[in-house]
PDB file of N, CA, C and O in Angstrom:
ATOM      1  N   UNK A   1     -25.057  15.521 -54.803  1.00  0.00           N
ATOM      2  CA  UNK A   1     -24.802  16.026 -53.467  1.00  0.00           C
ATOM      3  C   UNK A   1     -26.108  16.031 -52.679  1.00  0.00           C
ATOM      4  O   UNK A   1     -26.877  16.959 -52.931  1.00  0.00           O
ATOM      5  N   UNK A   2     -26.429  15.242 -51.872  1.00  0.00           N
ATOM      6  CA  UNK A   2     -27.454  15.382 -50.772  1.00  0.00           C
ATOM      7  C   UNK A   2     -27.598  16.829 -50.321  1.00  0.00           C
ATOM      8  O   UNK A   2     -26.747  17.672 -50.037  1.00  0.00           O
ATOM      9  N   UNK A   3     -28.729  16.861 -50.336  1.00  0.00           N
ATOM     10  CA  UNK A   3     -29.581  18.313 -50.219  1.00  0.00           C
ATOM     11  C   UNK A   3     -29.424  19.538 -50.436  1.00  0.00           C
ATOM     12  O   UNK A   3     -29.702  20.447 -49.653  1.00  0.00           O
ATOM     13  N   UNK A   4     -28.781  19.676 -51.956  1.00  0.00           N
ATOM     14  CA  UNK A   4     -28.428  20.484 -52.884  1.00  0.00           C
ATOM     15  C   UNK A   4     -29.295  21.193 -53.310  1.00  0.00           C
ATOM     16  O   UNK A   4     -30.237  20.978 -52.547  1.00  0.00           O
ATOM     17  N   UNK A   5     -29.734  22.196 -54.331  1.00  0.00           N
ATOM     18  CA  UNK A   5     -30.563  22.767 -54.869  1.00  0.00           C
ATOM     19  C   UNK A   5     -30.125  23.330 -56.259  1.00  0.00           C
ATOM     20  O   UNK A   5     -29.133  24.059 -56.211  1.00  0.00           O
ATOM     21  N   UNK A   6     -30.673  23.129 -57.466  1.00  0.00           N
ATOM     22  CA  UNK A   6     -30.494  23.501 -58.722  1.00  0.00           C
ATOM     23  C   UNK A   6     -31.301  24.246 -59.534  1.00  0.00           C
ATOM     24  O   UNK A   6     -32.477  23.906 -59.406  1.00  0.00           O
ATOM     25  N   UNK A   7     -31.146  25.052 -60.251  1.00  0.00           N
ATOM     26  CA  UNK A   7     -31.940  25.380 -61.063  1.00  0.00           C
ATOM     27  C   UNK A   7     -31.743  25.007 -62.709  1.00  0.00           C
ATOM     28  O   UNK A   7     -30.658  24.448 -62.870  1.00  0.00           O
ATOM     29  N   UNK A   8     -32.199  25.104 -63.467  1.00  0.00           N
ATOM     30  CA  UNK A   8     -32.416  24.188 -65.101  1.00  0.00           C
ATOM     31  C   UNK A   8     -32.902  25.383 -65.776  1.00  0.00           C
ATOM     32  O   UNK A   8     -33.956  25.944 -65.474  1.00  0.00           O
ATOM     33  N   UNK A   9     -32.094  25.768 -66.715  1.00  0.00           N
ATOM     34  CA  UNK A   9     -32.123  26.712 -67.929  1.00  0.00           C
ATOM     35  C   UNK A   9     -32.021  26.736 -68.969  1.00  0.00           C
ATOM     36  O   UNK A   9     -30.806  26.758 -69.165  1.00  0.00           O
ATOM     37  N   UNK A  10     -32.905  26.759 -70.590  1.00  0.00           N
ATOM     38  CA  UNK A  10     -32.731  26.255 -71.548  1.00  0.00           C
ATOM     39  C   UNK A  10     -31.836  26.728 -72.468  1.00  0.00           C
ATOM     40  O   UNK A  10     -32.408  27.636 -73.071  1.00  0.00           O
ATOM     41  N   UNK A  11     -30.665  26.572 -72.907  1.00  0.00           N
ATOM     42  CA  UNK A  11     -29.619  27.086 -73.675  1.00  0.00           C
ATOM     43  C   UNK A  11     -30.020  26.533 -75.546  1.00  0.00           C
ATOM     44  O   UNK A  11     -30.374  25.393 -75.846  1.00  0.00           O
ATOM     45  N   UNK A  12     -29.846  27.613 -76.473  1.00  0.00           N
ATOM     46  CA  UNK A  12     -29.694  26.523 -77.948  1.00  0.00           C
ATOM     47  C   UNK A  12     -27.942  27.264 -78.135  1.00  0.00           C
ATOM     48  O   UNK A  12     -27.425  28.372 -77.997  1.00  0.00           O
ATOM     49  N   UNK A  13     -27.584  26.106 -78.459  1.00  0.00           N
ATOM     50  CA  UNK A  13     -26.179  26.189 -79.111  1.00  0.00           C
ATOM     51  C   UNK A  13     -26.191  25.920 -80.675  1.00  0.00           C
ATOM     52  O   UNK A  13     -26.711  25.003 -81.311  1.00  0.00           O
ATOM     53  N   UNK A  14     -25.263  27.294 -81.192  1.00  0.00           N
ATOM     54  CA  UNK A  14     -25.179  26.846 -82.814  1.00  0.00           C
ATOM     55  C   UNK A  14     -23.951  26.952 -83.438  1.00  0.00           C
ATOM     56  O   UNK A  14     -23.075  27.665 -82.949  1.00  0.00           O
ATOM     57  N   UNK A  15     -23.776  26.319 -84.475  1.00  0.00           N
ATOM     58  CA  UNK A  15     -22.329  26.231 -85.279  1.00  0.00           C
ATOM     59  C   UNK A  15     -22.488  25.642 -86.413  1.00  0.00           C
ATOM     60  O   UNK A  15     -23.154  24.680 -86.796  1.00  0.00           O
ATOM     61  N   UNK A  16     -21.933  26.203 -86.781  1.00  0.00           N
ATOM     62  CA  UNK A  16     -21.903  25.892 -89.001  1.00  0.00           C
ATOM     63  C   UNK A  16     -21.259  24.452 -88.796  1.00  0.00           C
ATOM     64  O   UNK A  16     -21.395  23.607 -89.680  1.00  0.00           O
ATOM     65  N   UNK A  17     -20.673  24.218 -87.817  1.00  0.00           N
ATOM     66  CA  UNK A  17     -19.598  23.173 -88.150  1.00  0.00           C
ATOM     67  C   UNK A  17     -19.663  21.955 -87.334  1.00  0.00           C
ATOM     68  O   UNK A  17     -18.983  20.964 -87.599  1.00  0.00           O
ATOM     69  N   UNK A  18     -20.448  22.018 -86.377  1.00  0.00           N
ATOM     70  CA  UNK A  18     -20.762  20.243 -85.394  1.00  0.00           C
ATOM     71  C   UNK A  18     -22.052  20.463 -84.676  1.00  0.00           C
ATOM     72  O   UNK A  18     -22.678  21.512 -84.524  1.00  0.00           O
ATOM     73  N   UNK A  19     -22.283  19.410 -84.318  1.00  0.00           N
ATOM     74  CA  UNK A  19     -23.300  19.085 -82.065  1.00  0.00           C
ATOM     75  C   UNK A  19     -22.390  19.378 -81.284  1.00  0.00           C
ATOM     76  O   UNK A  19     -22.643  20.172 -80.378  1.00  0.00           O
ATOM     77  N   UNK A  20     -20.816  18.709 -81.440  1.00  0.00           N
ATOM     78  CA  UNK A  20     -20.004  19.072 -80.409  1.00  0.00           C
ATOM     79  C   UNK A  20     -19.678  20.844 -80.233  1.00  0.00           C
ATOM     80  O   UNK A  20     -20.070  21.368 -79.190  1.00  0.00           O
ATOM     81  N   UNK A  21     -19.246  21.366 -80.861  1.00  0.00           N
ATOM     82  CA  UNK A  21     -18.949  22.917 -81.312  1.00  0.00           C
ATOM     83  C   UNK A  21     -20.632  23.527 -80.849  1.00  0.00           C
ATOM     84  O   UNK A  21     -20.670  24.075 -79.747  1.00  0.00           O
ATOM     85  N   UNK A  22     -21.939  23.450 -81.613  1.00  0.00           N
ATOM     86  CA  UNK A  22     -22.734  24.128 -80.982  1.00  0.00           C
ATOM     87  C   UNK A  22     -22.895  23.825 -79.456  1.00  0.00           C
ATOM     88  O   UNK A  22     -23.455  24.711 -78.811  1.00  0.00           O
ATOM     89  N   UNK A  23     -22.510  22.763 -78.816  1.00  0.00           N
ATOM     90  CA  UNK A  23     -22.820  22.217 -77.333  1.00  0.00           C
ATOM     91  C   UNK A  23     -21.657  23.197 -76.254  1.00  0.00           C
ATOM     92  O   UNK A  23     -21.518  23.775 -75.176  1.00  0.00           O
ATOM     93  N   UNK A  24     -21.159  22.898 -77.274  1.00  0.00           N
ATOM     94  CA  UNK A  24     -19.858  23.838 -75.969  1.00  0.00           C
ATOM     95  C   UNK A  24     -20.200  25.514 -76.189  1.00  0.00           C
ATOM     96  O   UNK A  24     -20.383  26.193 -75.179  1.00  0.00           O
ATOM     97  N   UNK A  25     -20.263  26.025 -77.278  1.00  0.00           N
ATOM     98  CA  UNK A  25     -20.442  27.251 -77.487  1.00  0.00           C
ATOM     99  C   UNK A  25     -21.842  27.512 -76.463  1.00  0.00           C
ATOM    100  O   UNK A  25     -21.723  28.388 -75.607  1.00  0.00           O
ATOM    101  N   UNK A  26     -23.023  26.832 -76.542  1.00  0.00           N
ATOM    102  CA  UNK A  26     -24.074  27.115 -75.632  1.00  0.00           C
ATOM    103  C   UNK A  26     -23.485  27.321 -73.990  1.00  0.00           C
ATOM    104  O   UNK A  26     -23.822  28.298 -73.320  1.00  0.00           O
ATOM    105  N   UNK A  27     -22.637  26.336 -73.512  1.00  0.00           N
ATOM    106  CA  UNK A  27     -22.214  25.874 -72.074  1.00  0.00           C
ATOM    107  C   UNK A  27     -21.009  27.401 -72.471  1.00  0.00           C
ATOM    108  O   UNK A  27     -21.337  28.425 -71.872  1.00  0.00           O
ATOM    109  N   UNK A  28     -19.883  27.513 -73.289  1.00  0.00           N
ATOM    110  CA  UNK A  28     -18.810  28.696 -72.883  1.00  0.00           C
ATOM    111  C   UNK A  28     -19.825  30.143 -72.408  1.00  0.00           C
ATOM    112  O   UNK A  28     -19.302  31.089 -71.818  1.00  0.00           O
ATOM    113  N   UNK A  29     -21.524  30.125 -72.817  1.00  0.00           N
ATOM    114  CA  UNK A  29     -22.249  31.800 -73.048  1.00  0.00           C
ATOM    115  C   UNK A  29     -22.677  31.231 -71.774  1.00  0.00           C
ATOM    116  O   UNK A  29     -22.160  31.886 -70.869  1.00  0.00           O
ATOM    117  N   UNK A  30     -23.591  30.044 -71.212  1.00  0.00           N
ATOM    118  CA  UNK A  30     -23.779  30.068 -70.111  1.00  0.00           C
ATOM    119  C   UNK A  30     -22.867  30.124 -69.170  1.00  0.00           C
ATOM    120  O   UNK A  30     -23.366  31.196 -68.831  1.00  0.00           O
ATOM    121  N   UNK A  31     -22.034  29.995 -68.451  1.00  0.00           N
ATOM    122  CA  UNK A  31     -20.629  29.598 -68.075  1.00  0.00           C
ATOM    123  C   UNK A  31     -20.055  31.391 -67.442  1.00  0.00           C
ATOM    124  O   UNK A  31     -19.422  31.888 -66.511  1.00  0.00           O
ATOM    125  N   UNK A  32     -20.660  31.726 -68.458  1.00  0.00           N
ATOM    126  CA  UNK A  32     -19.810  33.349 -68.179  1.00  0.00           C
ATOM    127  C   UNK A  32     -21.323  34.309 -67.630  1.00  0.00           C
ATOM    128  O   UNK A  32     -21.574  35.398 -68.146  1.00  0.00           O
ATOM    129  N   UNK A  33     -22.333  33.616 -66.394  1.00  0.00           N
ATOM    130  CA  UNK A  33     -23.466  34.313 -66.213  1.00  0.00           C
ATOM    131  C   UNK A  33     -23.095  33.163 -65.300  1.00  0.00           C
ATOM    132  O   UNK A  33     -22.234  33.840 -64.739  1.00  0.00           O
ATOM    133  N   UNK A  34     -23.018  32.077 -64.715  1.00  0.00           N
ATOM    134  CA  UNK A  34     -23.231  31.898 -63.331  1.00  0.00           C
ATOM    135  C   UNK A  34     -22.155  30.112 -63.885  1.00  0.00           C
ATOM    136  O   UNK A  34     -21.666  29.773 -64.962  1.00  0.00           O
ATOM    137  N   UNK A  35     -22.202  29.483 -62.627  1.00  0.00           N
ATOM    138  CA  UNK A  35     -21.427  28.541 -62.681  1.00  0.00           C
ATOM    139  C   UNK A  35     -22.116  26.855 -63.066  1.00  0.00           C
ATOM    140  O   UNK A  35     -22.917  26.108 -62.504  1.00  0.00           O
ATOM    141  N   UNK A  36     -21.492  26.811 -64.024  1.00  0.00           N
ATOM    142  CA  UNK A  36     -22.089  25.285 -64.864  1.00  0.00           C
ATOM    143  C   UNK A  36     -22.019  24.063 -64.006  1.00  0.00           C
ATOM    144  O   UNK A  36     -20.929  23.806 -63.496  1.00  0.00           O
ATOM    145  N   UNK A  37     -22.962  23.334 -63.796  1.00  0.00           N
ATOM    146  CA  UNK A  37     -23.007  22.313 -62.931  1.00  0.00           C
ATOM    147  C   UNK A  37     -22.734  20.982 -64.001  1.00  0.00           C
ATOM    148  O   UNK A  37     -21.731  20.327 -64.283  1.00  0.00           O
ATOM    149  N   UNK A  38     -24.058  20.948 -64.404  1.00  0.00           N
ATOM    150  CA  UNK A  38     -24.192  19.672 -65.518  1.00  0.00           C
ATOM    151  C   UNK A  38     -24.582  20.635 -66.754  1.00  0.00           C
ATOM    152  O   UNK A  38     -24.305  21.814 -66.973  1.00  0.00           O
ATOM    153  N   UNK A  39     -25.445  19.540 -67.589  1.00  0.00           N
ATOM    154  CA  UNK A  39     -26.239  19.770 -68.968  1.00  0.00           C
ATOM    155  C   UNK A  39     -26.411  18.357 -69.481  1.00  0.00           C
ATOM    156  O   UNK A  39     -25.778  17.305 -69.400  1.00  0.00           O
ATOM    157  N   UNK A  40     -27.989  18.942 -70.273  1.00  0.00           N
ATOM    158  CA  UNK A  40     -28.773  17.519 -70.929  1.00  0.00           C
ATOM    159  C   UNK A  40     -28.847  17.976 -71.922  1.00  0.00           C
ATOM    160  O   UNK A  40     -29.049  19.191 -71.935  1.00  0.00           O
ATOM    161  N   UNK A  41     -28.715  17.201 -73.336  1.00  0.00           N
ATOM    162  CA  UNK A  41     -29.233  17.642 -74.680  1.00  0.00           C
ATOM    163  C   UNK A  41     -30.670  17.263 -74.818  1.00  0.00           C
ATOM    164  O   UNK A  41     -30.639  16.076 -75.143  1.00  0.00           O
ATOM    165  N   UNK A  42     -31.591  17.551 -74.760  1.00  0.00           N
ATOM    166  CA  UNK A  42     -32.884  17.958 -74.727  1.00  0.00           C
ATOM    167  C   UNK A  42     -32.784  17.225 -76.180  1.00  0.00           C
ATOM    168  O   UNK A  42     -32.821  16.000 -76.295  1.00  0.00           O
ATOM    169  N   UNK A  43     -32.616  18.381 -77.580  1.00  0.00           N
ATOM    170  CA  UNK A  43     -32.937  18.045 -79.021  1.00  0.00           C
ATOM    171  C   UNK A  43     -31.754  19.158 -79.378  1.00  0.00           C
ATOM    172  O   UNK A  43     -31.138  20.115 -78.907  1.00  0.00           O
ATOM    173  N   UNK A  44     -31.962  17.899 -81.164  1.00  0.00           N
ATOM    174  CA  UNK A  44     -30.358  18.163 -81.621  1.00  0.00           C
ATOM    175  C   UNK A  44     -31.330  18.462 -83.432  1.00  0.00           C
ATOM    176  O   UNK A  44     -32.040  17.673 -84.056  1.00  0.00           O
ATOM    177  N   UNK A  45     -31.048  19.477 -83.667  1.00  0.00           N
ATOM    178  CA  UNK A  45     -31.791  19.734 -85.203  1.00  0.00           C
ATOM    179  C   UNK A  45     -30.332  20.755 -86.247  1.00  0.00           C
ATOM    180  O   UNK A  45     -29.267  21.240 -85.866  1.00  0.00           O
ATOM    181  N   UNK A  46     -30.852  20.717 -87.311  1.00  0.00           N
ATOM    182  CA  UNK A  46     -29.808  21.512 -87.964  1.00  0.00           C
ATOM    183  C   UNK A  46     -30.623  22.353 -89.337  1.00  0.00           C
ATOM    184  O   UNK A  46     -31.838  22.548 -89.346  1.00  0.00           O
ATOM    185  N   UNK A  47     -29.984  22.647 -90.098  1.00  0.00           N
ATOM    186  CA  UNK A  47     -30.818  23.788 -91.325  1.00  0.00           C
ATOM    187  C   UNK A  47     -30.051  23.208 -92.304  1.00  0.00           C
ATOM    188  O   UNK A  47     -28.871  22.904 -92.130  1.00  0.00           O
ATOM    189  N   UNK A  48     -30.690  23.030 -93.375  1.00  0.00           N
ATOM    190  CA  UNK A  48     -30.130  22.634 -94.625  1.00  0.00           C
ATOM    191  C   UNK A  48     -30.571  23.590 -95.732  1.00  0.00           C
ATOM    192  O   UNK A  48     -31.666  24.152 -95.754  1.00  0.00           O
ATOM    193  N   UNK A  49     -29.857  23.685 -96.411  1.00  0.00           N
ATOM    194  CA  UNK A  49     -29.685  24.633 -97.895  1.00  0.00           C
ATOM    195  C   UNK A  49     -28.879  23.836 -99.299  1.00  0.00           C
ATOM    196  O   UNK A  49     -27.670  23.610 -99.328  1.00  0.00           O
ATOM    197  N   UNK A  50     -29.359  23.665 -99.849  1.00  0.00           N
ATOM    198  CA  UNK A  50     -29.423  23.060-101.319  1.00  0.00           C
ATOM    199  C   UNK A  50     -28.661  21.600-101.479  1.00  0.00           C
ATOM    200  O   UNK A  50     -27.729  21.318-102.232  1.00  0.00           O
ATOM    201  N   UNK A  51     -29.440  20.668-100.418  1.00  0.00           N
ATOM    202  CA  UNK A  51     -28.802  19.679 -99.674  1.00  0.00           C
ATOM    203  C   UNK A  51     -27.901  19.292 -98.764  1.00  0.00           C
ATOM    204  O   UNK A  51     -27.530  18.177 -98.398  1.00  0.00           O
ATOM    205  N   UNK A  52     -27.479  20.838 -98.322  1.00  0.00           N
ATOM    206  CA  UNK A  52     -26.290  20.630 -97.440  1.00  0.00           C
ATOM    207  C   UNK A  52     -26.701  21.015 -96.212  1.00  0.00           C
ATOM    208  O   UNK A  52     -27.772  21.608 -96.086  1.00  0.00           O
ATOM    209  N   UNK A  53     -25.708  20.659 -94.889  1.00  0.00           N
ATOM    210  CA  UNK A  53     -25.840  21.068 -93.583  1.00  0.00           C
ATOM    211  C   UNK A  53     -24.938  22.501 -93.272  1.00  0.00           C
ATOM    212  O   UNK A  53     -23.741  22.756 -93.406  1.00  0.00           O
ATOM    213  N   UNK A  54     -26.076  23.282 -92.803  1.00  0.00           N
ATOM    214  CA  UNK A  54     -25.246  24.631 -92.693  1.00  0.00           C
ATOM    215  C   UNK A  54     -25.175  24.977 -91.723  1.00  0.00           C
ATOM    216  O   UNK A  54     -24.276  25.767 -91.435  1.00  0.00           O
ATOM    217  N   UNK A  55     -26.194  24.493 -90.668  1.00  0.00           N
ATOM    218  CA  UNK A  55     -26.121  25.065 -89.308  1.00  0.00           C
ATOM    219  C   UNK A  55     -26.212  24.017 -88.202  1.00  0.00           C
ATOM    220  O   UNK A  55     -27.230  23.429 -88.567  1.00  0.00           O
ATOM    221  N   UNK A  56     -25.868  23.483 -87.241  1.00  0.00           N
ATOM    222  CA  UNK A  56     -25.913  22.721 -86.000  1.00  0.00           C
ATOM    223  C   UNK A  56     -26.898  23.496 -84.547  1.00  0.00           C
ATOM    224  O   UNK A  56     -26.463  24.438 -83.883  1.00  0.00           O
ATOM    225  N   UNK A  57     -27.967  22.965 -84.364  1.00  0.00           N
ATOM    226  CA  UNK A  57     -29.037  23.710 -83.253  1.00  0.00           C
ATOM    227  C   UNK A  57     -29.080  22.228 -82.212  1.00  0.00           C
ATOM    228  O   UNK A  57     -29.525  21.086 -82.324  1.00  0.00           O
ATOM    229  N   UNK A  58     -28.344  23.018 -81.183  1.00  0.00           N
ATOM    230  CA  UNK A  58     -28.909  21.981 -80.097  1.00  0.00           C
ATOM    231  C   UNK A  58     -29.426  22.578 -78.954  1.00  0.00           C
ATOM    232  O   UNK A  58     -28.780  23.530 -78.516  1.00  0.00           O
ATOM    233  N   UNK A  59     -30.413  22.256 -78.381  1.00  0.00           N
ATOM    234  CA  UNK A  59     -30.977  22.682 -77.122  1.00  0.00           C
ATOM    235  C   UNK A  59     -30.941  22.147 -76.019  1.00  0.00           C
ATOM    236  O   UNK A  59     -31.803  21.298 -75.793  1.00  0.00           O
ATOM    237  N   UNK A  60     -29.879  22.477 -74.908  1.00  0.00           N
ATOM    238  CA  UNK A  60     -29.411  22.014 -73.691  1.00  0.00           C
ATOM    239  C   UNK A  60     -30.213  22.437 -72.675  1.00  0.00           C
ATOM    240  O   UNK A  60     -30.763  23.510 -72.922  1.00  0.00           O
ATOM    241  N   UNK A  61     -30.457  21.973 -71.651  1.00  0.00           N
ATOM    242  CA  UNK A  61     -30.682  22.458 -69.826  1.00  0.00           C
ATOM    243  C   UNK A  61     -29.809  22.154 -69.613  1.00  0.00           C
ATOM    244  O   UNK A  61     -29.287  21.042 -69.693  1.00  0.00           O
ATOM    245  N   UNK A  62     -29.233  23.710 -69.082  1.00  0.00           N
ATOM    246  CA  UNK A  62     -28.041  24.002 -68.108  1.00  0.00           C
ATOM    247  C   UNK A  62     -28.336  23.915 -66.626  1.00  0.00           C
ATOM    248  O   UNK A  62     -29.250  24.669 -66.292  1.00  0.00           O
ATOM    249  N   UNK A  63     -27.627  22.949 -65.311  1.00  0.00           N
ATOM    250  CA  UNK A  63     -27.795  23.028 -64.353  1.00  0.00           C
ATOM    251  C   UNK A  63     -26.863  23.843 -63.835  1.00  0.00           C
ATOM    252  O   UNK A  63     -25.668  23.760 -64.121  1.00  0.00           O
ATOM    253  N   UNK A  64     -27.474  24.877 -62.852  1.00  0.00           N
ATOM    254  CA  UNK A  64     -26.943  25.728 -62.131  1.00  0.00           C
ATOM    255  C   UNK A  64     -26.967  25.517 -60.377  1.00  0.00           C
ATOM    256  O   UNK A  64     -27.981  25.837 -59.758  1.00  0.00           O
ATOM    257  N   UNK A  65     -25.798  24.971 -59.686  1.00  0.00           N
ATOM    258  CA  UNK A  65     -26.655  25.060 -58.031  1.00  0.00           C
ATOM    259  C   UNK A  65     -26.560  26.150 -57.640  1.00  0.00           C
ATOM    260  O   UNK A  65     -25.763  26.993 -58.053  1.00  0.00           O
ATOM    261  N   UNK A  66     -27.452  26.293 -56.694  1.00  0.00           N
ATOM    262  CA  UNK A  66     -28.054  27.821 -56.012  1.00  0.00           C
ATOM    263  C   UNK A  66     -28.543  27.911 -54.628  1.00  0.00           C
ATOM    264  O   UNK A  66     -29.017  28.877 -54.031  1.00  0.00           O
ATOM    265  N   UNK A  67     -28.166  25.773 -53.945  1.00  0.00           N
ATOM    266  CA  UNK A  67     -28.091  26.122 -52.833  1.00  0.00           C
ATOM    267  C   UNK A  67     -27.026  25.214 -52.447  1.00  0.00           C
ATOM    268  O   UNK A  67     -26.096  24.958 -53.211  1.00  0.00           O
ATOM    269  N   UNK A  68     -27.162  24.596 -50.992  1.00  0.00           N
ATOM    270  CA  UNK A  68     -25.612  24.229 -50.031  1.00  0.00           C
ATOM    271  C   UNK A  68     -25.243  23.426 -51.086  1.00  0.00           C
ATOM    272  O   UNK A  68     -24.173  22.819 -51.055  1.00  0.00           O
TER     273      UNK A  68
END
């Protein structure tokens, strides 16, 4: 939108169980504090325990507009 204004906020999303599932869970907590424009996945990491994947960490910028 021509001569818009945004602001960019860093969200981490997590879930035992995907990227997709931690990505949305980050965007449903932002979402309910002001109104979701876009989002970039920045970096996508996870935690492992006795070879396995236990946790999903992704770190989004949430765009928020905040002007016309």
């Amino acid at each position: 939108m021509p001569n818009s204004v945004y602001k960019k906020v860093d969200f981490v999303g997590v879930s035992p169980n995907s990227i997709s599932e931690a990505i949305n869970n980050a965007i449903a907590h932002a979402a309910t504090t002001e109104k979701v424009t876009w989002f970039e996945v920045v970096e996508m990491r996870g935690h492992v325990e006795e070879g396995k994947v236990t946790q999903y960490q992704v770190i989004l910028k949430v765009g928020f507009r905040v002007g016309p």
